[in-house]
C-alpha positions in Angstrom: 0.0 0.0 0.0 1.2 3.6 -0.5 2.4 6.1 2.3 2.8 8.8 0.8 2.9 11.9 3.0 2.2 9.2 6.1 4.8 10.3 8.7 5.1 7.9 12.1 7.4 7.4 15.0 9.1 4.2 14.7 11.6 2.9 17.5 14.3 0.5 16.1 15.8 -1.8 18.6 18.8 -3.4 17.4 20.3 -5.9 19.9 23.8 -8.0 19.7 25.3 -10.6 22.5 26.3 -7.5 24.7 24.9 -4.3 23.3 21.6 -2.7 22.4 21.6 0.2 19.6 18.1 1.8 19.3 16.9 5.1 17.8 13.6 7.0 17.9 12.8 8.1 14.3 10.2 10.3 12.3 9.6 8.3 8.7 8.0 9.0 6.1 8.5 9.2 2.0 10.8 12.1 2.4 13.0 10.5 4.8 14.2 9.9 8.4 14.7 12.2 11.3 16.2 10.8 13.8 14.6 12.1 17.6 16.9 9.7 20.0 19.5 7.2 19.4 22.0 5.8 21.5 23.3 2.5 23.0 24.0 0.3 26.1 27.3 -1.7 25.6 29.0 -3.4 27.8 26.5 -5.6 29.1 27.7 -8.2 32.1 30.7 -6.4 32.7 32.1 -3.3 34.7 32.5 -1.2 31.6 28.8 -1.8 31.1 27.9 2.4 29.9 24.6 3.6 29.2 24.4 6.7 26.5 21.6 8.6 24.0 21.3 11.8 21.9 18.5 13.6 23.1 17.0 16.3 19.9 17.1 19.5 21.5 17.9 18.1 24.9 20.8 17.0 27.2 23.0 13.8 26.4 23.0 11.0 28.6 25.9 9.3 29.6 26.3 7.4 32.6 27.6 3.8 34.2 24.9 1.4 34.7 24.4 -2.0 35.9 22.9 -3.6 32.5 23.1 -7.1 32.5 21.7 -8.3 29.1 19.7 -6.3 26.5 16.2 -7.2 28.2 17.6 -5.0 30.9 18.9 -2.6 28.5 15.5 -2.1 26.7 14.0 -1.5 30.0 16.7 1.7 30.2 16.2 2.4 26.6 11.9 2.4 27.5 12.5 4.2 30.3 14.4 7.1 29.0 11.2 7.8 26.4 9.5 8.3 29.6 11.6 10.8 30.9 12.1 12.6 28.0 8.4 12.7 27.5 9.1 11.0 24.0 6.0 10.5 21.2 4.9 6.7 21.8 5.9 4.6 18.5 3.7 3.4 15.9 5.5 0.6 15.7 8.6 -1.2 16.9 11.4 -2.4 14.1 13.7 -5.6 16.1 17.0 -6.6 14.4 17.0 -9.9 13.9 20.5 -11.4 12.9 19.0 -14.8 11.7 15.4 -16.1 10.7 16.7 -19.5 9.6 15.2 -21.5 6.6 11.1 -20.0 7.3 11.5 -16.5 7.8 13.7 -15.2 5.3 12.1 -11.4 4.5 11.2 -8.7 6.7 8.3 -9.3 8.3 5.7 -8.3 11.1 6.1 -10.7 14.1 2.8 -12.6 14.6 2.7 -16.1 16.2 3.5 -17.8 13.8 6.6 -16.1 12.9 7.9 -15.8 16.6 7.5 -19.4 16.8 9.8 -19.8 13.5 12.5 -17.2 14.7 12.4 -19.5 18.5 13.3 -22.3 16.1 16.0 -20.3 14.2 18.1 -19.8 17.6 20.2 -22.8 16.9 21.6 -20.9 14.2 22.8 -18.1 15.7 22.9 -19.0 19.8 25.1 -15.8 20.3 22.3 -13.0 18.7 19.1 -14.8 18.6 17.7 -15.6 22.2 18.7 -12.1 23.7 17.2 -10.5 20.6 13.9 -12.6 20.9 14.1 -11.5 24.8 14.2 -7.8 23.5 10.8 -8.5 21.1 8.9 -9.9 24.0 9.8 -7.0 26.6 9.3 -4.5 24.2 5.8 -6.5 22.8 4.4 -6.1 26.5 5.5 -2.7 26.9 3.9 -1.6 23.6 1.6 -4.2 23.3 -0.7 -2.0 20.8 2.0 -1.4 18.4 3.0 -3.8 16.0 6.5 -5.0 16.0 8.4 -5.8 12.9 11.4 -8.6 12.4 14.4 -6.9 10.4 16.5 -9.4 9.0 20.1 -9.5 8.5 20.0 -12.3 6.4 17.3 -10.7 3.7 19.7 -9.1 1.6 21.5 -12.0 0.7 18.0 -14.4 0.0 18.9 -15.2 -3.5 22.5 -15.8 -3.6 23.9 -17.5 -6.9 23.5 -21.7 -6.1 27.6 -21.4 -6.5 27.5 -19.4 -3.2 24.5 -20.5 -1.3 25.0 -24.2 -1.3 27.5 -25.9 0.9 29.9 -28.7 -0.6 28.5 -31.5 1.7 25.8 -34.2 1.1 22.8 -33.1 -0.5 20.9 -35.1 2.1 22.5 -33.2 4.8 21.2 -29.6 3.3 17.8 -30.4 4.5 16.6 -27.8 7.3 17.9 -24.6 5.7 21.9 -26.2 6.2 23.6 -23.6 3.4 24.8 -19.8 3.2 22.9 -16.8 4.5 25.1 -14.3 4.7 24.6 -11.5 7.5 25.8 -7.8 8.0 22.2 -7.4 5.6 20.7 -4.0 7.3 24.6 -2.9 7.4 24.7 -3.8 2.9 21.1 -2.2 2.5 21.9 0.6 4.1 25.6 1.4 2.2 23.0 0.8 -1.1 20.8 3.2 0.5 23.5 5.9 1.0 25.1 5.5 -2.5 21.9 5.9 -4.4 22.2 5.9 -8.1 25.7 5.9 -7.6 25.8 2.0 -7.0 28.5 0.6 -9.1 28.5 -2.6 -11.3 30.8 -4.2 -9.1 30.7 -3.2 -5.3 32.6 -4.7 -2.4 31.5 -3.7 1.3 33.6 -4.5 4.2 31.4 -4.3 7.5 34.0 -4.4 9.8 33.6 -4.3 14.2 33.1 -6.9 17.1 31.9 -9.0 14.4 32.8 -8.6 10.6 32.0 -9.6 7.1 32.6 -9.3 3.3 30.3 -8.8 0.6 30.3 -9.1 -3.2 27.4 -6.8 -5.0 26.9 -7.3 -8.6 24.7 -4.8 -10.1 23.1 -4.0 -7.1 22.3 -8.0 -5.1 24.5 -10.1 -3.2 26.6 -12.8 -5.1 28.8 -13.9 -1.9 29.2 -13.7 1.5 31.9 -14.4 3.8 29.7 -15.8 6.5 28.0 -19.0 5.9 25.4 -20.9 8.1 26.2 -18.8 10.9 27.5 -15.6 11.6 30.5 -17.2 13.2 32.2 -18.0 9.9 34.1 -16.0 7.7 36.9 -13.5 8.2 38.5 -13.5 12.0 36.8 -11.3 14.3 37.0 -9.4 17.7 35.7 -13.4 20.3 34.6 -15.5 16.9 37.3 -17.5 14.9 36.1 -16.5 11.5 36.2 -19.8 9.0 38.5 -22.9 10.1 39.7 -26.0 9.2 36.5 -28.3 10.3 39.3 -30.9 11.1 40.1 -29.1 13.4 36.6 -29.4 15.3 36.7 -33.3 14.6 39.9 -33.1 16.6 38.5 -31.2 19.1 35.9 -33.6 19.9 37.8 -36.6 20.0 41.4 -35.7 21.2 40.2 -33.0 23.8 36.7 -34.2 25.0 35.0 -30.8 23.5 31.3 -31.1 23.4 29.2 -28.9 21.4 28.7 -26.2 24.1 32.5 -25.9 24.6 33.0 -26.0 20.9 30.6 -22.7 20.9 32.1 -21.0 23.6 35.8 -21.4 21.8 34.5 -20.3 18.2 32.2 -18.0 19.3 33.6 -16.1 22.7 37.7 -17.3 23.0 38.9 -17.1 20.0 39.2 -14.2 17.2 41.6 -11.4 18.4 41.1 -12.4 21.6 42.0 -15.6 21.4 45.3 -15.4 19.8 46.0 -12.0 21.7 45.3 -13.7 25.0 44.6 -9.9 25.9 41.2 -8.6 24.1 39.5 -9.0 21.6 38.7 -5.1 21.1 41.4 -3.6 18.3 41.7 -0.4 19.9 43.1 -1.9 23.5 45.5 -4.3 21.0 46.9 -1.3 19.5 47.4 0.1 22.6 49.4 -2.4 24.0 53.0 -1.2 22.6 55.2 -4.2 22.6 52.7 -7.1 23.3 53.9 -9.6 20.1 50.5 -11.6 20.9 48.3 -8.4 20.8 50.4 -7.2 17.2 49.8 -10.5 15.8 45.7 -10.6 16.3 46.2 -7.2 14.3 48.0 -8.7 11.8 45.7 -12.0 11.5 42.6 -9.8 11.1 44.1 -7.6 8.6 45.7 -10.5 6.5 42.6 -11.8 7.0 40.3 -9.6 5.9 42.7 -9.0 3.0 42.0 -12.0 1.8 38.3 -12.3 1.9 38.0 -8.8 -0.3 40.2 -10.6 -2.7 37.8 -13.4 -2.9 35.1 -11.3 -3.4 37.2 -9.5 -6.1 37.1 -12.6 -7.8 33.5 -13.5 -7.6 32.6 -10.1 -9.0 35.6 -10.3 -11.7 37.0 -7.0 -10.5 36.1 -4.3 -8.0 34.6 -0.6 -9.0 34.6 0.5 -4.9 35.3 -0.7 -1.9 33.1 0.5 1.3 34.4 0.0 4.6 31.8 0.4 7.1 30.9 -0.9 11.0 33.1 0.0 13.9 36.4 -0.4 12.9 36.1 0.0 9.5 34.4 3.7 9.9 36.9 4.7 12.3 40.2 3.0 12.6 42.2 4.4 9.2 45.4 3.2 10.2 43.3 -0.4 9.6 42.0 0.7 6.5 45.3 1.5 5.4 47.0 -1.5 6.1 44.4 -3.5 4.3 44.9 -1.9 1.5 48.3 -1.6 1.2 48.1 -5.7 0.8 45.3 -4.3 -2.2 47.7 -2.2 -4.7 47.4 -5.0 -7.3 44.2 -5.0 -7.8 44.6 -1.7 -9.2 42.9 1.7 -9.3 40.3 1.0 -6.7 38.1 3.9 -5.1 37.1 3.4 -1.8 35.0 5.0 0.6 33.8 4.8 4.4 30.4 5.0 4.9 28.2 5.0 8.2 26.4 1.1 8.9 23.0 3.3 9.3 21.6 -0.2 10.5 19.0 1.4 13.0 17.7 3.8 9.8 17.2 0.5 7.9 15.2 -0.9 10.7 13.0 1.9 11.2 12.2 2.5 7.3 11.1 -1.2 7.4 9.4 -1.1 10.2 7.6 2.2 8.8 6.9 0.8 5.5 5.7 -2.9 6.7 3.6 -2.0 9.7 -0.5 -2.4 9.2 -2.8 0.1 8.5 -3.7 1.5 11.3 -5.8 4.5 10.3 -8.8 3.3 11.1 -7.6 3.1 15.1 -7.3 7.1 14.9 
């Protein structure tokens, strides 16, 4: 249906493992204007910080005692009250993975709830706090419709060459292939470029967790995460691809089961792991001297070297490389080094562009939430 000159509040929530981004907007057909955004990070430890952009009043930044994102929303809800905030129309959730059922943007009825509790064993590390966000926020605004945002969307539709994995085809059954992830981060780099989207368009989302994408002509060809989002290039806790002998060893020469297996991908590996320090880049450059800590730097950047190569490849050349996420918006001196390993691929423009993933949310949420007019 059209919404033309239909302007609403939408609240995006947009919940990892240990953080929850969210952002009070105004959309409409003309655009987004953003009222409050900010973040809790942190969560479970000491560092845990609590901070927003207020429009046109006083920033908030304070220590807090968050725990997990349910505890965060209940900050985040409770900051609208302060700040005497409009009420939402509706409520846009990030959801990193809808496994093999839910696989577009969606509003969250029963049915779909019950597919995304299913999909958890795809992504244990993002999916059950992000469903725990959905249901605080669904009995706090429990008029509003909430909508499921999907990181995988943008890659539904990946050549067979990419999607399917080289095992069995018996063993694909129940969605086993690639998804790809990072999705609201590649829609909204699309977004930003406008007509300016080239042929052949590389985006490196780059933070806590990262990935590499290959656009031809405007869709996703490859993906550097797979199944999961733990796969791929190394990251800040998750290993990034390895040799899956590696896990067979595992199991039977070290007695891992398949929750320790998680916790080493997924939380002790990555810079982290082989740092033995953190896994957060900007404390491993700090740490002058620390060989560990300057190899994890090195790994991540060979590393992500590597992958844009790949996609290079896939696309038969690259027109423009866009770093975005944490790391990639705001760490040059790991944008440089990346592309210094780069200089044969030529005359490559490159740009840094904003991963305006809470925008993405709320202009879906805007444009896929119900009618609801005839409530007025």
């Amino acid at each position: 249906m059209s919404r033309a000159g239909d302007r609403r509040i939408v609240l995006a929530l947009n919940s990892g493992s240990s953080s929850l981004k969210f952002g009070l907007f105004r959309v409409g057909e003309a655009g987004v204007e953003r009222l409050i955004d900010g973040e809790a990070e942190g969560l479970g430890t000491p560092q845990a910080r609590f901070s927003a952009t207020v429009q046109g009043g006083e920033p908030v930044s304070e220590a807090a005692e968050i725990v997990t994102p349910a505890d965060a929303a209940r900050r985040v809800f409770a900051l609208l009250t302060d700040r005497s905030a409009p009420a939402p129309s509706a409520v846009g959730h990030r959801i990193v993975h809808g496994g093999p059922s839910v696989r577009r943007h969606c509003v969250i009825d029963a049915a779909v709830m019950a597919d995304l509790e299913a999909a958890r064993v795809f992504a244990p590390l993002h999916t059950p706090p992000a469903l725990e966000v959905v249901k605080i926020a669904q009995a706090h605004f429990k008029a509003q419709p909430h909508i499921a945002c999907l990181d995988t969307a943008f890659h539904y539709g990946l050549p067979d060459v990419a999607r399917r994995l080289p095992i069995a085809v018996a063993l694909q059954a129940n969605g086993v292939e690639r998804y790809g992830f990072h999705g609201l981060s590649c829609e909204s780099i699309l977004r930003q470029l406008g007509g300016a989207v080239p042929d052949r368009l590389v985006i490196a989302h780059l933070g806590s967790g990262s990935s590499v994408t290959a656009v031809g002509r405007g869709r996703s060809i490859d993906t550097s995460m797979g199944l999961t989002p733990s796969g791929g290039v190394m990251m800040a806790t998750r290993s990034g691809d390895l040799d899956p002998g590696l896990l067979v060893y595992l199991i039977r020469e070290h007695g891992l089961d398949a929750a320790k297996l998680e916790a080493m991908i997924d939380r002790q590996s990555g810079m982290k792991g082989v740092s033995g320090l953190s896994g957060d880049m900007r404390q491993l450059r700090e740490a002058s001297g620390n060989a560990d800590a300057d190899l994890a730097v090195r790994m991540f950047v060979y590393s992500v070297r590597k992958q844009i190569a790949a996609m290079a490849a896939a696309l038969e050349g690259v027109d423009l490389l866009v770093f975005t996420g944490g790391i990639g918006e705001n760490d040059a001196q790991t944008r440089d080094e990346i592309r210094a390993g780069l200089i044969w691929l030529g005359d490559v423009r490159m740009e840094v562009l904003p991963a305006n993933e809470d925008e993405q949310i709320a202009r879906h949420a805007w444009a896929l939430q119900p009618d609801l007019s005839h409530r007025r």
